[in-house]
Each structure stands twice: as C-alpha cells, then as structure tokens.
Phi, psi and omega in degrees: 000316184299325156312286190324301213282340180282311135336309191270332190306277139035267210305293148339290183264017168290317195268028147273328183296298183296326156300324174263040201301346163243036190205164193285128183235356196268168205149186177228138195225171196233139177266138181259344169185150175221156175239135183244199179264106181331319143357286176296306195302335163318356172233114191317306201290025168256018164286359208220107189249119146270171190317142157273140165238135169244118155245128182299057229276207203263321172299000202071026153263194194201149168296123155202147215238106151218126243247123185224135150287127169227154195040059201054359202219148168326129164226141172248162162199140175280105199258135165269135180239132170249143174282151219222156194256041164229144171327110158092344210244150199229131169239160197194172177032052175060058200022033178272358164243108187245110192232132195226156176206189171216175157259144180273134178321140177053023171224196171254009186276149165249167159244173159202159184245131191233153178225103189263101181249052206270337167268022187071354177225151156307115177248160195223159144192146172215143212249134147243120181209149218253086189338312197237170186291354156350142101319122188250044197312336170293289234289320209276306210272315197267001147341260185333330175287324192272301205293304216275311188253011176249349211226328145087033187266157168285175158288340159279018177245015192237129198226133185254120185307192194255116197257123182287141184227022182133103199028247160293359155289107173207159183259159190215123189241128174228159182271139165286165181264006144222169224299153170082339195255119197228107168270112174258167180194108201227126180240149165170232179228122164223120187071057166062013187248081190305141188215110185265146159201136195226132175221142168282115253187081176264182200268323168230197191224057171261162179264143179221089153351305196277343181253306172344285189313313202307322203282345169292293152305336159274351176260346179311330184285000195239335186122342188286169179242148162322314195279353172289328190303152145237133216231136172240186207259136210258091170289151188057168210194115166341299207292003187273292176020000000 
C-alpha cells in the first residue's frame, strides 16, 4: 500500500512542477479522477484521497506532505521528490519511478502519467487533479479526450475518487448527465457515531424527473434505500443575500 500511495502522491506533484514551472506551486491539491492498473483497484483504500500539501524548495525539488489511513487511524508522511535536469520530469526510488505530465487545455487541471517499477513489477497510473474540491467538466471532457486517443482507455475505466475532507470523513462528488446537476456523498464518523448522506444538488429549484431517477440509482449503488429519499422544503432567497 505504501507503494500505491506514494505513486499517486508522486505523481501529483510532478504535474504541478511541469505546468507551473515559474510560479509558486505550493498549496494544496486535490485527485479529481483517476485510471490505474486493475491490479490496484482491488485495494480499496486507494478509492479514497486526501488533500496533498506541496512545498517548494529553492533548488527545484520539492515537499509533499501526504495523508493516509492505516488501521483506522490517520498517518501523515513528508516525501523529498528530486528534480532531474529535463523540464517537468521527477525521479524517485534510484529512478525506478518515472513521471510526466500535461496541462489540460482551457482549464486550470493537470494530468500526469505515472510509471512505478520500484516493486519489481510495472505499475501505471494517471490522475487528474485540481486546486479546489470544485467539479470542472471541460477539465473532466478533456481528461477523457486525453485518456480515449493516447490510451485507447474507455469512460469505465475513469473512476473519481472519495475526497478524505478531515478524519474519518470524506466526500464523493460526481456529475450528472444533467446540466446544472451535481451528486454528492459523504459518509463518516461524528461523537463516535457513524454516518451517510447523499444529496442531489442544482443550480436552480426546477424539478428534474431525469436527474431524480439518476440520484436514485446512484445511491442504490452506495447502499442506500429509494424510501429514505425526501426531496426538502427549500427556505429562503439568494437575492436576500
């Protein structure tokens, strides 16, 4: 596991190095979707991301701070990635970790393509990822655009992780296929009291037949039942703001 998590960290802040090569990188970033090796997804808790804290230093290598569960419990660890004298590329583990990346066109997103043989065997793996917990959809369309002609990968094979937001908590936001419509889903622990919640979420208060059925099916899919749902009574007005 500790491989896995260190790959994907890895991997993060390389494509942040190459796109920002003259600007301030440090901060916190988010994997906003990701495609591995089939391998990997069999071990769940890489389904499950916290925030990277990235620092720069003066030589052009760089900090990252990053945070995992192991037994239940919280762990942080500080990794130094040293810089290589071709632009943007990171070696790590005697070079036996290799990393590239791109910025995706018209957005503030990045991808990066990671290659880990640090275990004797090849591992792949590529990210899209984001400054804020923000849902992008162009960033999302060129993901996918990227993925579909240098990778000849499918849209089911792009799985968007569980963003950890603070201890046994974490959030999962996915896009609807209609416009304006946002799913969320968040499980976690609050006063030792474990907890879900999944809400369907617009832009406005028109009602939509068509994102409804979809929120249905996604929580049936999370575990939840259809008869829990309530649609609630919508108090208050923006334009009062």
């Amino acid at each position: 596991m500790k491989a896995l998590l260190l790959t994907a960290v890895l991997g993060l802040v390389a494509a942040l190095s190459l796109a920002l090569e003259h600007q301030d990188i440090s901060g916190t970033w988010y994997v906003k979707a990701l495609v591995t090796d089939k391998d990997l997804l069999k071990d769940n808790r890489l389904r499950k991301m916290f925030p990277v804290k990235v620092t720069t230093l003066e030589n052009g290598d760089m900090e990252v701070t990053i945070t995992f569960m192991k037994e239940d419990k919280c762990h942080q660890k500080t990794i130094l990635m040293q810089n290589t004298d071709k632009p943007g590329k990171y070696t790590s583990y005697e070079g036996k970790m290799f990393l590239q990346v791109q910025k995706l066109l018209g957005t503030d997103h990045f991808m990066f393509y990671c290659e880990d043989r640090s275990h004797g065997r090849l591992l792949r793996m590529v990210q899209l990822m984001g400054r804020t917990l923000d849902t992008n959809p162009k960033a999302l369309r060129e993901f996918r655009k990227v993925l579909q002609h240098r990778w000849f990968l499918k849209d089911e094979d792009i799985f968007m992780p569980m963003q950890m937001v603070g201890g046994l908590s974490h959030l999962h936001v996915e896009l609807s296929s209609v416009e304006d419509h946002r799913l969320f889903y968040c499980e976690g622990e609050f006063q030792e009291e474990k907890f879900r919640v999944a809400k369907l979420v617009s832009r406005n208060l028109e009602e939509s037949p068509e994102a409804l059925k979809e929120f249905k099916e996604f929580i049936w899919h999370k575990g939840l039942q259809e008869k829990d749902i309530f649609i609630p009574e919508q108090t208050g007005n923006s334009d009062l703001l």
